[in-house]
KOLTORZA-131681 format. One record per residue (C-alpha): residue in three letters; residue number from 0; chain; x, y, z. Coordinates in pm, 1 decimal. Example, Ala and Ser with C-alpha at 12.3 -4.5 7.8 and 13.67 -1.06 7.14 Angstrom:
<recs>
("ALA"; 0; "A"; (1230.0; -450.0; 780.0)) ("SER"; 1; "A"; (1367.0; -106.0; 714.0)) 
</recs>
This chain:
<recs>
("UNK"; 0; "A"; (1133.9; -825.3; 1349.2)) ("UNK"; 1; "A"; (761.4; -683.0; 1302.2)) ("UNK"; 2; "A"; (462.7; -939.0; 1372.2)) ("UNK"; 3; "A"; (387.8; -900.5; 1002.1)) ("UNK"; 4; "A"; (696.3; -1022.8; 882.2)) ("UNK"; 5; "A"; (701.6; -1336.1; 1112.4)) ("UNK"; 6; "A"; (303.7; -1388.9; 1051.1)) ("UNK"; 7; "A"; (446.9; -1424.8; 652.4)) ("UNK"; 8; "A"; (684.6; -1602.7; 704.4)) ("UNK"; 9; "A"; (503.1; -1890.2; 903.8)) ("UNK"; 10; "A"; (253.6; -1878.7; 640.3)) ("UNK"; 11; "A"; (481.2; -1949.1; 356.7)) ("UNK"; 12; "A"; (637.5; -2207.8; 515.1)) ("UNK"; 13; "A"; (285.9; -2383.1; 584.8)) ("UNK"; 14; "A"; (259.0; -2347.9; 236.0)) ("UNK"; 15; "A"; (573.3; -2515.4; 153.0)) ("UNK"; 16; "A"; (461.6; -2823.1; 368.2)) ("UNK"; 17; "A"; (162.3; -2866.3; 203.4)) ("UNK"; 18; "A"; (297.6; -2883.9; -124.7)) ("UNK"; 19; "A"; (541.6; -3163.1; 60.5)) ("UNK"; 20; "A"; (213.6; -3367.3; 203.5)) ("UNK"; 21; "A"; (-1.8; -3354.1; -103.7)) ("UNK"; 22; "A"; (307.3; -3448.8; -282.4)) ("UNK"; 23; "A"; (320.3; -3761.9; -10.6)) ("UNK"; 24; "A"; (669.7; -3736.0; 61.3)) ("UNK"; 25; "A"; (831.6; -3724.1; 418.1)) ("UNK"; 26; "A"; (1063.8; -3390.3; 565.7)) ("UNK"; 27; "A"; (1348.1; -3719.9; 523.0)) ("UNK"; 28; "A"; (1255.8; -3794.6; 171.3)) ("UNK"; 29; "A"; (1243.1; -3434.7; 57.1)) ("UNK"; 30; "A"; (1539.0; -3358.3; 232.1)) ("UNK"; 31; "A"; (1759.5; -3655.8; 12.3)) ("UNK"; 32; "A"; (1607.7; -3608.1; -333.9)) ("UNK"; 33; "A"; (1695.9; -3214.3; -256.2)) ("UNK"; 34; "A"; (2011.2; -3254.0; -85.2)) ("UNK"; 35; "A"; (1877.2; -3001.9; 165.4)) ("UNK"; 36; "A"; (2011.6; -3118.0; 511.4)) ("UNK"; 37; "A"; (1643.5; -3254.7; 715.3)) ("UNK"; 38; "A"; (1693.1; -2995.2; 1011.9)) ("UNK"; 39; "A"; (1648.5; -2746.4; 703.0)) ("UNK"; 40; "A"; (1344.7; -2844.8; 593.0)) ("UNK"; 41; "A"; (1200.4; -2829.0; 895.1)) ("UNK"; 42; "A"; (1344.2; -2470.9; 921.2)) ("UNK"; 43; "A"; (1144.1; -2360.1; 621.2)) ("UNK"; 44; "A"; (829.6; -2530.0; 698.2)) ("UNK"; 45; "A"; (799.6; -2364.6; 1004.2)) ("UNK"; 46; "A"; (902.8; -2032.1; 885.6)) ("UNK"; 47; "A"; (1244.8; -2013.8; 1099.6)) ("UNK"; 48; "A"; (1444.0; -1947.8; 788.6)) ("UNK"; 49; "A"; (1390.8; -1832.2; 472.8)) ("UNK"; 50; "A"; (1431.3; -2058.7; 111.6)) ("UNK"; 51; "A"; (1619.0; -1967.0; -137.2)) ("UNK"; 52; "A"; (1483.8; -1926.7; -500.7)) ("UNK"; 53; "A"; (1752.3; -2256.3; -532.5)) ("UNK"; 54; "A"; (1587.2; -2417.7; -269.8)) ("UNK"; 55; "A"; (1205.0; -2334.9; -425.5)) ("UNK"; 56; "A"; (1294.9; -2490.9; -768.5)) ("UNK"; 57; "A"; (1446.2; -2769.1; -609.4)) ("UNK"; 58; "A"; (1176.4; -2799.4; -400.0)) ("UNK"; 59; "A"; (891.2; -2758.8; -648.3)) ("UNK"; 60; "A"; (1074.1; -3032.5; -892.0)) ("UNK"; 61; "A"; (1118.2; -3285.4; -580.3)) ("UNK"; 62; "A"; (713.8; -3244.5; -503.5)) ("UNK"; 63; "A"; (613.6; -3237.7; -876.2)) ("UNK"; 64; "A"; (518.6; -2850.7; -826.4)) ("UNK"; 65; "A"; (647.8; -2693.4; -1076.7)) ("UNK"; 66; "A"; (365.0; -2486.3; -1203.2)) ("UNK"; 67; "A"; (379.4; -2328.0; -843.0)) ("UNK"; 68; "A"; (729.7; -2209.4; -874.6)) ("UNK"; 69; "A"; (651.5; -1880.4; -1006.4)) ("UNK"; 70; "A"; (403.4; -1731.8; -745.9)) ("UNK"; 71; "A"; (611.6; -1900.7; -439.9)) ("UNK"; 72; "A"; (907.9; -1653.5; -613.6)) ("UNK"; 73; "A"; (701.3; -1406.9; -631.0)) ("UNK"; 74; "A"; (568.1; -1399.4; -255.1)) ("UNK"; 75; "A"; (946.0; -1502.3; -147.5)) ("UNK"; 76; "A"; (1068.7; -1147.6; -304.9)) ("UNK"; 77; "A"; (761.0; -963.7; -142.7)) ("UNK"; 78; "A"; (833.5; -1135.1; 201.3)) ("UNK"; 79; "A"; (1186.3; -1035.9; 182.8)) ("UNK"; 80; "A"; (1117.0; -675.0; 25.3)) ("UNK"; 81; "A"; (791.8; -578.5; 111.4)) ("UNK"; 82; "A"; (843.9; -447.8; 496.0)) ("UNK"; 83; "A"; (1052.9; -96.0; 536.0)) ("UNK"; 84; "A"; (1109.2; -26.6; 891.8)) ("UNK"; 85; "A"; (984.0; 310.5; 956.2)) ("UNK"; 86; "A"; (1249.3; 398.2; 1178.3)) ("UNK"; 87; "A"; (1523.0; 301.8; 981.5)) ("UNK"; 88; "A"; (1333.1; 462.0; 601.7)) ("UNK"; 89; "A"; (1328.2; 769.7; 852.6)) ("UNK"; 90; "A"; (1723.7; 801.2; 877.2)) ("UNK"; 91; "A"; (1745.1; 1021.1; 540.7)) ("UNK"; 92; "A"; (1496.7; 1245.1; 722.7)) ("UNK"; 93; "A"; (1109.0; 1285.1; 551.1)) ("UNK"; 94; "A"; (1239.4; 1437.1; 296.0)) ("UNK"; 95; "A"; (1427.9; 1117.0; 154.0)) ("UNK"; 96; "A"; (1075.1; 940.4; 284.8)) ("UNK"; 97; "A"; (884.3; 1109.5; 28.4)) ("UNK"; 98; "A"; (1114.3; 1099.1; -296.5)) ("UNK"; 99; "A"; (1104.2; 754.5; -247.9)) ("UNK"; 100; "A"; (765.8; 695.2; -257.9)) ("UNK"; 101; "A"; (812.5; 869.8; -623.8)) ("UNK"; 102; "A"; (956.7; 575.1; -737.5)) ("UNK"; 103; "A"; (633.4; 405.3; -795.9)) ("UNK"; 104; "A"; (475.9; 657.2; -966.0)) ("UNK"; 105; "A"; (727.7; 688.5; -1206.7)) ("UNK"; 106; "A"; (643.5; 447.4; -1506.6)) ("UNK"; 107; "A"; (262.8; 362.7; -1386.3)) ("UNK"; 108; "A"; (-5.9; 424.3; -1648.6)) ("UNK"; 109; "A"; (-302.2; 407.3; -1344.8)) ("UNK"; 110; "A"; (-253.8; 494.8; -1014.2)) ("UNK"; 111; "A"; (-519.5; 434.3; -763.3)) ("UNK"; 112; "A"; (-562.5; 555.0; -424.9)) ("UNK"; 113; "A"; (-797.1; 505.0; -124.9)) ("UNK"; 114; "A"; (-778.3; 665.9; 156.4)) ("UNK"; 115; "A"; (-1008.6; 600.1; 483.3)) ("UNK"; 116; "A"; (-843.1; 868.1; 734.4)) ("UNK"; 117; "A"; (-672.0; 1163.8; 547.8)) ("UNK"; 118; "A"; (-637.4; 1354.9; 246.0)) ("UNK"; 119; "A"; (-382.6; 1119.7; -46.6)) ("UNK"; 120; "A"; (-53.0; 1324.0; -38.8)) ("UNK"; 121; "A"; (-53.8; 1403.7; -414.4)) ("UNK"; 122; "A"; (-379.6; 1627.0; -371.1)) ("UNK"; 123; "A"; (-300.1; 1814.1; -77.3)) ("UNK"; 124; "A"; (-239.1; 2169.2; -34.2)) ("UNK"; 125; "A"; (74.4; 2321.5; 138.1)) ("UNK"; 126; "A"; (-39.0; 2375.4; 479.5)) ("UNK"; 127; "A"; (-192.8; 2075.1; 516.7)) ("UNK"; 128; "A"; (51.6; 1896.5; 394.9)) ("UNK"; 129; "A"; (277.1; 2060.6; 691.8)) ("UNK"; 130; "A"; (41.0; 1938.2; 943.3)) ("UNK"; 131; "A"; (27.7; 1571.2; 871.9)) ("UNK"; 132; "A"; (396.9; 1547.0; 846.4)) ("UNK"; 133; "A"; (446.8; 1766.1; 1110.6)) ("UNK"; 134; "A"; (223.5; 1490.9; 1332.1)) ("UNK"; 135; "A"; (448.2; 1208.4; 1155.3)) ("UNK"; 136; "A"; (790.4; 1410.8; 1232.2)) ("UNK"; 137; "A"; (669.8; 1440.2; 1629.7)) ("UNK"; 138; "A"; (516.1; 1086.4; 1667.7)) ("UNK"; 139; "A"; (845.7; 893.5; 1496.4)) ("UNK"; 140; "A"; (1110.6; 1104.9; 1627.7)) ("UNK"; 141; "A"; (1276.2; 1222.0; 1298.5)) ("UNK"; 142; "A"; (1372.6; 1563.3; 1395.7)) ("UNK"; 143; "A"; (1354.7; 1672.4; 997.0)) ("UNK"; 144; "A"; (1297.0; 1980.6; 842.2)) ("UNK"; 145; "A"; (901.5; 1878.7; 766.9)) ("UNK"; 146; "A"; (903.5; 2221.3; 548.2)) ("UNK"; 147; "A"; (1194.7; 2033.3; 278.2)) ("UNK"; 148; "A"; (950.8; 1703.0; 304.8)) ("UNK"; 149; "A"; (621.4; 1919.7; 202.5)) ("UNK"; 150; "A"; (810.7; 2080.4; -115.1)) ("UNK"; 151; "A"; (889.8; 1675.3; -225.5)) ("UNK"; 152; "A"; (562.3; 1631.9; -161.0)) ("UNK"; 153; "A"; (377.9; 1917.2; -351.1)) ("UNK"; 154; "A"; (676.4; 1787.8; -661.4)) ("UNK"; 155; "A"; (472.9; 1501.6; -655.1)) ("UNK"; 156; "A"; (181.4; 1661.8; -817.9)) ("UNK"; 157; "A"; (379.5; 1686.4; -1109.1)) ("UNK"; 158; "A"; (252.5; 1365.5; -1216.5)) ("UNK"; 159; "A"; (-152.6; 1494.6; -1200.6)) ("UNK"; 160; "A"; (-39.3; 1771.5; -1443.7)) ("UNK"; 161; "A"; (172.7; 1589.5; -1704.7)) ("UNK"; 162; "A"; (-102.5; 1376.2; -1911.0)) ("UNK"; 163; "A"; (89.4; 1068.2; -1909.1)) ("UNK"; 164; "A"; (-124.6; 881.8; -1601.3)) ("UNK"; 165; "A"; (-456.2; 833.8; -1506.7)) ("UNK"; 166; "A"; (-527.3; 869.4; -1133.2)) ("UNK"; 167; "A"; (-895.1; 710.0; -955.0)) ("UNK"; 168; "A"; (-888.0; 821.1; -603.2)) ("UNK"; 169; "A"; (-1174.3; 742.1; -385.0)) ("UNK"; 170; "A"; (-1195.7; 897.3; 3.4)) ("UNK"; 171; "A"; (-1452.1; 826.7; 268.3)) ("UNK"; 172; "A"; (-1632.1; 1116.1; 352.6)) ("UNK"; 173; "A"; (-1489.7; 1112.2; 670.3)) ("UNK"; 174; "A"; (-1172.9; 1223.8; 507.9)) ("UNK"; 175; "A"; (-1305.7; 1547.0; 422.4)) ("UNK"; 176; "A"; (-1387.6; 1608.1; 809.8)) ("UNK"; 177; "A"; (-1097.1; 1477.0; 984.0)) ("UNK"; 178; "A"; (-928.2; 1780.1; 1106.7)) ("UNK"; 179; "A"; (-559.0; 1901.8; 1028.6)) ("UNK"; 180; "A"; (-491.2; 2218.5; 1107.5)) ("UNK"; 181; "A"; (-711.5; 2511.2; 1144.7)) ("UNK"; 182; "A"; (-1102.9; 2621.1; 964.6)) ("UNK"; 183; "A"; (-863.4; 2805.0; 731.5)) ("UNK"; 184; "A"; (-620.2; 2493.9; 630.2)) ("UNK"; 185; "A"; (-917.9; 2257.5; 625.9)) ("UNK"; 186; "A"; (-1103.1; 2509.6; 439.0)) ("UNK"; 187; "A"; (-857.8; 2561.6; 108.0)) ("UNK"; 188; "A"; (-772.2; 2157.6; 111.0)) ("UNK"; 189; "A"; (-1155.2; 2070.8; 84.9)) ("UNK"; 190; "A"; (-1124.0; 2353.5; -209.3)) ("UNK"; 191; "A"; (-877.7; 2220.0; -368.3)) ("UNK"; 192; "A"; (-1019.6; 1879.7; -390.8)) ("UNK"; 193; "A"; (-1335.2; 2047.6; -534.8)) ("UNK"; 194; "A"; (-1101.0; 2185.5; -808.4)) ("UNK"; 195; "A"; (-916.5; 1834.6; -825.4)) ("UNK"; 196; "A"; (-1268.8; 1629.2; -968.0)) ("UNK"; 197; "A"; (-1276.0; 1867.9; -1295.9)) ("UNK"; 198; "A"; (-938.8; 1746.2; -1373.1)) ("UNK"; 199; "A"; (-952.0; 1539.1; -1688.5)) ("UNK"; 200; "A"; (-704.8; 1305.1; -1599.7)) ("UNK"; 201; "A"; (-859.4; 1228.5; -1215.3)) ("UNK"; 202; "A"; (-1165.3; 1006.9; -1123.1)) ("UNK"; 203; "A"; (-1237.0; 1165.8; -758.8)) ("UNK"; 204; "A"; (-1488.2; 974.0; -561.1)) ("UNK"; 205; "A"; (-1641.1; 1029.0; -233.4)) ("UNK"; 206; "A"; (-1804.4; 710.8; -28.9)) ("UNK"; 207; "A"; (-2082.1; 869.3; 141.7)) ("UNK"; 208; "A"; (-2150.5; 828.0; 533.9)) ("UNK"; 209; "A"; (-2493.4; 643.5; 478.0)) ("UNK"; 210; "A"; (-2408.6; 368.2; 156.9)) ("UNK"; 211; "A"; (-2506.3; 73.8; 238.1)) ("UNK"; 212; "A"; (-2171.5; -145.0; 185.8)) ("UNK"; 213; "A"; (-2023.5; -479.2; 46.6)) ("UNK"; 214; "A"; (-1700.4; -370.9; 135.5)) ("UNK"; 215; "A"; (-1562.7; -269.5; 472.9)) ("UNK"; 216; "A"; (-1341.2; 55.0; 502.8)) ("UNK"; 217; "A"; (-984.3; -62.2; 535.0)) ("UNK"; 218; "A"; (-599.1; 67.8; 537.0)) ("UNK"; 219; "A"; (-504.2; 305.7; 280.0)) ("UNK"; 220; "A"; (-358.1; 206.2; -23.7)) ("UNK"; 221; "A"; (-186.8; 274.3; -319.5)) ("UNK"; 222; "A"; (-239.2; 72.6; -658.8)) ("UNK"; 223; "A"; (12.1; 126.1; -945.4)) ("UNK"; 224; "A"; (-88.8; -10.7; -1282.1)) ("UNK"; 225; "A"; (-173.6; -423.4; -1195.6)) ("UNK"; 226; "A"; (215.1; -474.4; -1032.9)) ("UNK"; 227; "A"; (242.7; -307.1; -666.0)) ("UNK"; 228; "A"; (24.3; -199.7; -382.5)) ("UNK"; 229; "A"; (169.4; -6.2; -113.3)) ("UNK"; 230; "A"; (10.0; -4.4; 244.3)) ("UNK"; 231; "A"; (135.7; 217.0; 482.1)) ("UNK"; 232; "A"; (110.1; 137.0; 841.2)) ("UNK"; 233; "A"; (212.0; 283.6; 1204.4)) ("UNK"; 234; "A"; (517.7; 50.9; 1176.9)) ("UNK"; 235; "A"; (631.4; 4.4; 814.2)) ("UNK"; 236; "A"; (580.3; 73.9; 459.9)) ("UNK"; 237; "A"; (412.5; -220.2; 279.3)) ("UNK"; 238; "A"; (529.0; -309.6; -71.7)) ("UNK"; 239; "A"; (306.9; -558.2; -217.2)) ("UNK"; 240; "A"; (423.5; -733.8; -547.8)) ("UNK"; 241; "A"; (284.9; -1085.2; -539.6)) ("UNK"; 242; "A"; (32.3; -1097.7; -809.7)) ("UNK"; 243; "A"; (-263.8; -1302.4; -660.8)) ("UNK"; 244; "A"; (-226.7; -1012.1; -332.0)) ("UNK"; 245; "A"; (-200.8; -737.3; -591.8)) ("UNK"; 246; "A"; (-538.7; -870.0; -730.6)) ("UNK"; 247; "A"; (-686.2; -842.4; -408.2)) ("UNK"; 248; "A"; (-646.4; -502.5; -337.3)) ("UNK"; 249; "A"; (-791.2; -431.3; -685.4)) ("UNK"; 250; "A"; (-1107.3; -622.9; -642.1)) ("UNK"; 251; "A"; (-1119.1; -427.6; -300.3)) ("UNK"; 252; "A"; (-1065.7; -88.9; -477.4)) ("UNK"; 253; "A"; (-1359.0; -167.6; -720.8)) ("UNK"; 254; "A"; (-1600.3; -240.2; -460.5)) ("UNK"; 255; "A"; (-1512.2; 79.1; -308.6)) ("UNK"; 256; "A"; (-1550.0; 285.6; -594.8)) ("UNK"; 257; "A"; (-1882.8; 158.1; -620.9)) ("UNK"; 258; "A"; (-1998.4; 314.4; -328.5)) ("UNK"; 259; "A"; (-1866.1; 604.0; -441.7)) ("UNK"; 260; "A"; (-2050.3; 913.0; -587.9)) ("UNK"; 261; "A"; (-1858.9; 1130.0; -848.3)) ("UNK"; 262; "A"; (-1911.8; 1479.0; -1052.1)) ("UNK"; 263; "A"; (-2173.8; 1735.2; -916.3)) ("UNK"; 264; "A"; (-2269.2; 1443.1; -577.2)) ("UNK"; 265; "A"; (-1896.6; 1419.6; -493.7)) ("UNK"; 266; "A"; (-1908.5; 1829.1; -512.8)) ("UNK"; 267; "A"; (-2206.1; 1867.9; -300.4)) ("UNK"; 268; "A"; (-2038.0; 1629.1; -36.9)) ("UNK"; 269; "A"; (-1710.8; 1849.7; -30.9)) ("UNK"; 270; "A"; (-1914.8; 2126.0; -40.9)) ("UNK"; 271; "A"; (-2150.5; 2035.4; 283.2)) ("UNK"; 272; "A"; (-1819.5; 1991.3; 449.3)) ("UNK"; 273; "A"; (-1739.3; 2406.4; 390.1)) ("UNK"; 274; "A"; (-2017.6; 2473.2; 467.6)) ("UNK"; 275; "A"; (-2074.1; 2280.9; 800.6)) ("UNK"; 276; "A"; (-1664.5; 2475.5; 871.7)) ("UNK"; 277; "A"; (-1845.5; 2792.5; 865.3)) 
</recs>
């Protein structure tokens, strides 16, 4: 099981025995009014098995925590839903990796995106598109066709095109100079992003290399409308649903896009990076 998973799962069950404590019940006492056997409540509280939504509600009315019951169903459903192994996502090849990922789009009135590291997927071009998954094809193993995953992928931009979303996307600038592919590739993506900030549905902003900040550069993520974030790391896909997490990653993205520059500075920035390719 992935750290992450088992780091959640301890911390829900710390939660769960502080609701018990401020409650001022004992594992015993909880256990009878619940009819939970005591070894079981132990279990939970120290994150060696997972509740229930039974076993919340009965726990929540036992500790007089009912107005908590929502948000510990809520985390519950993102601990048990939230981590994709890699490995195992990879089995229907990259292909089946990236229609998948279309599922969140679909539906979403905003979409967000920040990126620290590469390109997002929806804006890039063909060949560099091939190179990223070609590095994500060697480095997990899949043995896909990476040229069927980079058609699902340019699909995706389907949704830039069809009016019904509004996309913000902010990049570090170091984005624009992390190399994939050749002067050539690098050269047409950085052009197409130019193309991407006249776009009237797309807010495209560009944290330059000298802002001072008030927010540190972190993982890239994905924000769809106010419901789910999606994190992707080396390991697993992150799907993020719990409402006061979801928040987070908001009030993140809006300190980030005020570092940003937009319009004619983001242009100059993508521009300086042509230039400096030359």
């Amino acid at each position: 099981m992935s750290e992450q998973v088992l780091r959640a799962k301890e911390a829900f069950g710390t939660r769960l025995r502080e609701i018990r404590k401020d409650a001022g019940i004992s594992g015993r006492e909880l256990a009878a009014v619940t009819g939970m056997h005591f070894t079981k409540i132990s279990r939970l509280e120290n994150g060696k098995q997972n509740p229930s939504e039974k076993d919340i509600r009965a726990w929540c009315a036992a500790c007089g925590a009912d107005d908590q019951h929502d948000d510990l169903v809520a985390t519950l459903r993102g601990i048990e839903g939230m981590w994709i192994e890699w490995r195992r996502h990879l089995k229907g090849g990259l292909g089946h990796l990236q229609k998948t990922f279309d599922r969140f789009h679909e539906g979403a009135s905003v979409v967000r995106s920040y990126e620290s590291i590469v390109v997002p997927g929806i804006l890039q071009t063909q060949d560099y598109a091939h190179a990223v998954l070609e590095i994500a094809n060697d480095f997990y193993g899949s043995d896909d066709e990476v040229d069927g995953a980079v058609d699902v992928r340019l699909g995706r931009q389907r949704f830039l095109h069809q009016g019904k979303q509004r996309f913000l996307f902010v990049v570090e600038f170091w984005d624009l100079k992390t190399r994939f592919g050749d002067v050539e590739i690098m050269r047409e993506q950085l052009e197409r992003l130019l193309a991407v900030t006249t776009f009237p549905s797309v807010s495209f902003g560009v944290i330059p290399p000298d802002v001072v900040r008030s927010m540190w550069p972190g993982e890239g993520v994905w924000i769809f409308d106010e419901r789910i974030a999606v994190v992707e790391t080396t390991t697993a896909e992150l799907t993020i649903t719990q409402p006061s997490e979801v928040e987070l990653f908001l009030r993140s993205f809006e300190r980030l896009q005020r570092h940003a520059v937009y319009g004619f500075e983001a242009r100059s920035l993508i521009t300086k990076v042509i230039e400096e390719l030359e």
